[in-house]
FITIMI-224507 format. One record per residue (C-alpha): residue number from 1; x, y, z; residue in three letters. Coordinates in steps of 0.5 Angstrom, whole numbers, plus 500, padded with zeros to 3 digits. Example, Ala and Ser with C-alpha at 12.3 -4.5 7.8 and 13.67 -1.06 7.14 Angstrom:
<nodes>
<node 1 <525 491 516> ALA>
<node 2 <527 498 514> SER>
</nodes>
This chain:
<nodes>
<node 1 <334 548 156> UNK>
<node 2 <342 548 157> UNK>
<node 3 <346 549 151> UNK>
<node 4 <351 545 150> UNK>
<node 5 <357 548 146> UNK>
<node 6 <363 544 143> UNK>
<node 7 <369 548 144> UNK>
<node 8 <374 544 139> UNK>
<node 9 <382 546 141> UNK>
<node 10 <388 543 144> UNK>
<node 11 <388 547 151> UNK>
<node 12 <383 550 154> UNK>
<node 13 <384 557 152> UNK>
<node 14 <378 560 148> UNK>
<node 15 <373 555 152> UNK>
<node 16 <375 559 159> UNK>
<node 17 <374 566 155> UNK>
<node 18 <367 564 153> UNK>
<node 19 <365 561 160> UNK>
<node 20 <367 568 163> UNK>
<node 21 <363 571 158> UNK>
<node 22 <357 567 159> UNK>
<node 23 <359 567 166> UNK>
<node 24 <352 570 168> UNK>
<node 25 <349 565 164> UNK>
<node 26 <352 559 165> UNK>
<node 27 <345 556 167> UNK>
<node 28 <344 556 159> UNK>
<node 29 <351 556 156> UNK>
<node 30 <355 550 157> UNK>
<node 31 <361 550 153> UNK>
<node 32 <366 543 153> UNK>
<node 33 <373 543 150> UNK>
<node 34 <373 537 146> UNK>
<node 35 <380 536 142> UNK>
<node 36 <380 535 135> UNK>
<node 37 <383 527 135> UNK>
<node 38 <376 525 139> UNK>
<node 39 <371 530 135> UNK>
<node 40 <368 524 131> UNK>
<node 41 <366 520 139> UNK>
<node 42 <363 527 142> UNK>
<node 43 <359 528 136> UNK>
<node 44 <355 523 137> UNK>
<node 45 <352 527 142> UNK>
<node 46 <350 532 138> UNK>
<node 47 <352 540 141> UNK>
<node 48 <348 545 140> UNK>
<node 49 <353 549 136> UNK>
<node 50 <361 547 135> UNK>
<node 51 <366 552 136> UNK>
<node 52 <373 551 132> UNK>
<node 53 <379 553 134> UNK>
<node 54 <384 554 127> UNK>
<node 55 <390 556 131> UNK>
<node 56 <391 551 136> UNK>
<node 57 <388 545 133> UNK>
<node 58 <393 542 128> UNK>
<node 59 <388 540 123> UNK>
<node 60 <386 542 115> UNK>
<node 61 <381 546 118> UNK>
<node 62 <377 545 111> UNK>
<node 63 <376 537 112> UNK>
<node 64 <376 538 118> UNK>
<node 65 <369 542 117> UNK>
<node 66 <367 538 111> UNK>
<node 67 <368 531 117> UNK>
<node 68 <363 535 119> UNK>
<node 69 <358 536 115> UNK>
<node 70 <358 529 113> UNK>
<node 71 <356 526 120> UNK>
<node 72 <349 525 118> UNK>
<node 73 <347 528 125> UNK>
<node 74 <350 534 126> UNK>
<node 75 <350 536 118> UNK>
<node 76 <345 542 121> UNK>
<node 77 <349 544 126> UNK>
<node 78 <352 550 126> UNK>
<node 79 <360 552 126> UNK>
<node 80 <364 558 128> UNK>
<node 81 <371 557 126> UNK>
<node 82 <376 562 130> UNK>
<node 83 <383 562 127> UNK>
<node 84 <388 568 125> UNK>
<node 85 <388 567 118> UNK>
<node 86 <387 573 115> UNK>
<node 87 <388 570 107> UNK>
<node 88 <380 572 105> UNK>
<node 89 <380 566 100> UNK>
<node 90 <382 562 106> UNK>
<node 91 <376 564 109> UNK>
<node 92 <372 564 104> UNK>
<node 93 <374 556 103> UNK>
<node 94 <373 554 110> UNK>
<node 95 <366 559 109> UNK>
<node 96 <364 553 103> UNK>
<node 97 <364 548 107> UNK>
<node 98 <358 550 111> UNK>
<node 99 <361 554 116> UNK>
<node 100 <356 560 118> UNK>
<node 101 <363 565 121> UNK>
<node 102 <370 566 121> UNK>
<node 103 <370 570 126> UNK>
<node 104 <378 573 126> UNK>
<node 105 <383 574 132> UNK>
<node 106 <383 579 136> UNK>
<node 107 <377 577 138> UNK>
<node 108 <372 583 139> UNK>
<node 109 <368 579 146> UNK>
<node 110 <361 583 146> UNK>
<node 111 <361 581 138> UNK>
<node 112 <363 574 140> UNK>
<node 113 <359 574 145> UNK>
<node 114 <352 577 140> UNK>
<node 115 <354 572 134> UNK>
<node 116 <353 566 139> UNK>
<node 117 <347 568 143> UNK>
<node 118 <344 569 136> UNK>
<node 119 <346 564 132> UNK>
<node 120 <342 559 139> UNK>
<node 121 <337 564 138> UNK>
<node 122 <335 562 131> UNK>
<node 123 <336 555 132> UNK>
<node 124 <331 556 138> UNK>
<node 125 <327 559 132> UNK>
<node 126 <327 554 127> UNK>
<node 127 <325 549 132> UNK>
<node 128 <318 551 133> UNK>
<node 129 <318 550 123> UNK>
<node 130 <317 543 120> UNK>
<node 131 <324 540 118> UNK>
<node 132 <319 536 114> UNK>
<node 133 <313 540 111> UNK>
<node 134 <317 547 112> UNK>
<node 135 <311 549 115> UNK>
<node 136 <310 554 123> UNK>
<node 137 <309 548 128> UNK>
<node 138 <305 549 135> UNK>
<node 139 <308 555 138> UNK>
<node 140 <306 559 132> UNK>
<node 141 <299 556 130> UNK>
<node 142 <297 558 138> UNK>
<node 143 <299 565 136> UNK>
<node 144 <296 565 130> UNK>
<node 145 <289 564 134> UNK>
<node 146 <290 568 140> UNK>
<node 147 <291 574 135> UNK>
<node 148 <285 572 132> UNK>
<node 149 <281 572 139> UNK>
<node 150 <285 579 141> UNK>
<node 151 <282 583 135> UNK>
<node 152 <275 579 135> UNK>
<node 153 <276 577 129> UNK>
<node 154 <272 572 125> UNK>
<node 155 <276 566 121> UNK>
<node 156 <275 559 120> UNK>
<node 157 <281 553 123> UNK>
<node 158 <280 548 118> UNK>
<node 159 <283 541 121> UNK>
<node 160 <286 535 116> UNK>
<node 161 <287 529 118> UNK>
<node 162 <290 522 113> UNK>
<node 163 <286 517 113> UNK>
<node 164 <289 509 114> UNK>
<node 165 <296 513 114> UNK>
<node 166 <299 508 118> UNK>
<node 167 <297 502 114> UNK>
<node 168 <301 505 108> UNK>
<node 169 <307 507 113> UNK>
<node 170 <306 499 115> UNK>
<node 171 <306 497 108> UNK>
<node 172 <311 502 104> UNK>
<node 173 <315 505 110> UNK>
<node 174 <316 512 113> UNK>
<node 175 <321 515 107> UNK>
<node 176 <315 513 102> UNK>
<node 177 <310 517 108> UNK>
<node 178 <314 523 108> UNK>
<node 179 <313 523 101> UNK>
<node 180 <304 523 102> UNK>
<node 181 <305 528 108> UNK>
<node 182 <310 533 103> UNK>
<node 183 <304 532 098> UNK>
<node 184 <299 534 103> UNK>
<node 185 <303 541 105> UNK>
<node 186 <304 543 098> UNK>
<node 187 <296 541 096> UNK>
<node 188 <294 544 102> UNK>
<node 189 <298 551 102> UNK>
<node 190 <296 551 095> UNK>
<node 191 <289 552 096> UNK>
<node 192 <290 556 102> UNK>
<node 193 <294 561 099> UNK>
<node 194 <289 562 093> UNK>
<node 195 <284 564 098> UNK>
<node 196 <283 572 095> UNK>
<node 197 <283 577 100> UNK>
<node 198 <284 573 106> UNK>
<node 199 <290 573 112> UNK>
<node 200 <292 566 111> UNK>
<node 201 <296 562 115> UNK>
<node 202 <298 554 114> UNK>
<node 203 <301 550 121> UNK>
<node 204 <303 543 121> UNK>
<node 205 <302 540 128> UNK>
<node 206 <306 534 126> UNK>
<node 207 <305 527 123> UNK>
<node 208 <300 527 118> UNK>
<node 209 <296 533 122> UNK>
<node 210 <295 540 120> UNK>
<node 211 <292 546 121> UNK>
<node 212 <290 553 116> UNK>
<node 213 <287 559 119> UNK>
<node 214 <283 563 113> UNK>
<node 215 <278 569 114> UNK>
<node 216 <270 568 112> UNK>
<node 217 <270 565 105> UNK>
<node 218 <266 559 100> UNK>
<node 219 <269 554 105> UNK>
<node 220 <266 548 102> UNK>
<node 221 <269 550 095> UNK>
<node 222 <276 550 099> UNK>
<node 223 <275 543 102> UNK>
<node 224 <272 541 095> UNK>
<node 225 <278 543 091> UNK>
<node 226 <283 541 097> UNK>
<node 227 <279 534 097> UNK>
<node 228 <279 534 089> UNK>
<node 229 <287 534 087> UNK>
<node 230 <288 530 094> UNK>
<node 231 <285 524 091> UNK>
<node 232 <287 525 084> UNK>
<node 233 <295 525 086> UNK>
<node 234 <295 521 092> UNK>
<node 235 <294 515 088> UNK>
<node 236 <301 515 085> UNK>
<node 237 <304 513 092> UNK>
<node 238 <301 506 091> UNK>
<node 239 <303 501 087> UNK>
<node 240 <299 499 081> UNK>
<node 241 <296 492 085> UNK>
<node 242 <293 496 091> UNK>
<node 243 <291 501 086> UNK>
<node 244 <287 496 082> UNK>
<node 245 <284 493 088> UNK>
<node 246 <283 500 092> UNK>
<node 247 <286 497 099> UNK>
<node 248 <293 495 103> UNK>
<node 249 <294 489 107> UNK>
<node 250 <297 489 113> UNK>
<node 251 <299 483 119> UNK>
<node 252 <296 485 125> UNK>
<node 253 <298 485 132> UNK>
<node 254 <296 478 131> UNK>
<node 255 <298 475 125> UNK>
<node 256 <292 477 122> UNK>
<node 257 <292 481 115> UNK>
<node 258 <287 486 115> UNK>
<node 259 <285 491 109> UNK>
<node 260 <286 499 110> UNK>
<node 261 <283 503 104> UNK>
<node 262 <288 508 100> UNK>
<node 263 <289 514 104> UNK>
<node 264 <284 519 105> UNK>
<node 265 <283 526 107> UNK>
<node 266 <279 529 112> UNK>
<node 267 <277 536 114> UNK>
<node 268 <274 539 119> UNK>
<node 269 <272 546 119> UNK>
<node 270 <271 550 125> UNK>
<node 271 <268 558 123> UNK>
<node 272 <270 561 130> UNK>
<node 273 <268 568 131> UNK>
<node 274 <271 572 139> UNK>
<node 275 <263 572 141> UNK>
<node 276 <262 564 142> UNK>
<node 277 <269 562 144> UNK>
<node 278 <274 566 148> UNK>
<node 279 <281 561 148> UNK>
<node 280 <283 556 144> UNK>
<node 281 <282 550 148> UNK>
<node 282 <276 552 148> UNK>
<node 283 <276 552 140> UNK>
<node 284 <281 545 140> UNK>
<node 285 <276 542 144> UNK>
<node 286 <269 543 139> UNK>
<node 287 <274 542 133> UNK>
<node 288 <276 535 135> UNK>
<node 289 <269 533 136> UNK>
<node 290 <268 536 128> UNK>
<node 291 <274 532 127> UNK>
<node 292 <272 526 130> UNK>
<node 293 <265 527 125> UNK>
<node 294 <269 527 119> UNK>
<node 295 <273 522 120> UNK>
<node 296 <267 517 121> UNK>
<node 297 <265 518 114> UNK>
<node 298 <269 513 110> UNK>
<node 299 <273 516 104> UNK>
<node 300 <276 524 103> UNK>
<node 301 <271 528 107> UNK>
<node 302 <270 535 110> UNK>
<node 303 <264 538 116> UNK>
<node 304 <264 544 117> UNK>
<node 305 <261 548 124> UNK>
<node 306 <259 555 123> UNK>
<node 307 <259 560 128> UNK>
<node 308 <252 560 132> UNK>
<node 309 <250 566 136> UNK>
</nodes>
């Protein structure tokens, strides 16, 4: 994947210093000068990282960076101010806006060159983490489970999935959604991370689906409790009239009003042990078939498989 940098000058002099340091990298790094008075056009293309030159801008650098960071879409992106001042109270200004360096002239290439590789870097890192649930994605869930598979270790990967979550969507919206998916990572880590004397991880896959790897333990009581505080709480993210009645209405395709029950939980527990399973397709393959079993049974529910030799 090309990352595409904005170099924000009157000129072009700091992008062509940049090109020639990457320049065994230009199929990665892609540096664009873009001059301060089209700044707000080109953001909407969202950069990977914008690079601003004080010196040969001609602009209030501390607004300047605060326009910025006021754009919904690039409120995250990351901001290198270059410039000559050495006033350390003017850096520090420019720094409270957000940005993550001052880097001061004369610029040191190699220092420069390291600060820009490891700033996209980390960016790369934080995309593998829920910007939602804070939670470890894909990446890091696969990893989680081969190491496993590597030091024939015996551990469980519990599945939860949300029921009827896409009529609550359809009736209170994705803001409200996210609020239930939130919900669910705080109520399960919590329970998770109780589990005494277990290497415990939590991943988010993504929507309304998780995972959490554990080490062998009372798996029907950690189901139990997770299922307990889900369905006493989750309640709250209803109105008091689907409360009352115990469903939602939602128009289908048809025009039809169809009736969902409140959003449950359900769990499917997977006891893995390197004996019976050797890759993780073979374990995402038996646990969508538990999957699938705890999402036939209406209301919050768990099925746990355990390890057979």
């Amino acid at each position: 994947m090309i990352q595409e940098i904005y170099v924000i000058e009157n000129g072009t002099d700091l992008k062509d210093n940049l090109n020639r340091n990457f320049s065994r990298e230009v199929d990665e790094y892609k540096f664009k000068t873009i001059i301060p008075s089209e700044v707000e056009v080109a953001l909407r293309s969202i950069p990977s990282l914008i690079i601003i030159d004080e010196d040969n801008s001609d602009i209030n650098i501390v607004e300047f960076c605060k326009s910025i960071r006021s754009n919904e879409d690039n409120s995250i992106t990351p901001i290198i101010v270059v410039g000559s001042n050495q006033d350390k109270l003017h850096q520090v200004e420019v720094l409270k806006t957000d940005v993550e360096y001052y880097i001061e002239r004369p610029i040191d290439d190699e220092y420069f060159y390291y600060i820009i590789k490891n700033i996209i870097g980390l960016l790369s890192k934080n995309r593998r983490i829920s910007p939602l649930t804070g939670l470890p994605g894909n990446v890091q869930i696969q990893a989680e489970m081969k190491k496993r598979l590597l030091n024939k270790e015996i551990f469980a990967i519990m599945y939860f999935d949300l029921d009827n979550f896409k009529a609550y969507n359809d009736v209170y919206g994705f803001s409200n959604g996210d609020e239930i998916i939130k919900f669910t990572a705080r109520t399960i880590s919590k329970h998770i991370h109780q589990i005494p004397n277990s290497n415990n991880f939590v991943g988010h896959i993504g929507g309304d689906d998780f995972v959490a790897i554990i080490g062998k333990t009372d798996y029907d009581a950690v189901c139990q409790n997770i299922i307990a505080e889900f369905d006493k709480f989750a309640v709250d993210f209803y109105n008091e009239v689907d409360i009352e009645r115990g469903f939602v209405e939602v128009a289908n395709r048809r025009g039809i009003i169809e009736q969902f029950p409140l959003t449950s939980i359900s769990i499917a527990v997977l006891e893995v042990d390197s004996k019976v399973y050797k890759t993780t397709l073979e374990i995402g393959e038996v646990a969508g078939q538990i999957k699938h079993q705890a999402k036939a049974i209406l209301g919050s529910t768990y099925v746990i498989n355990r390890r057979r030799f």
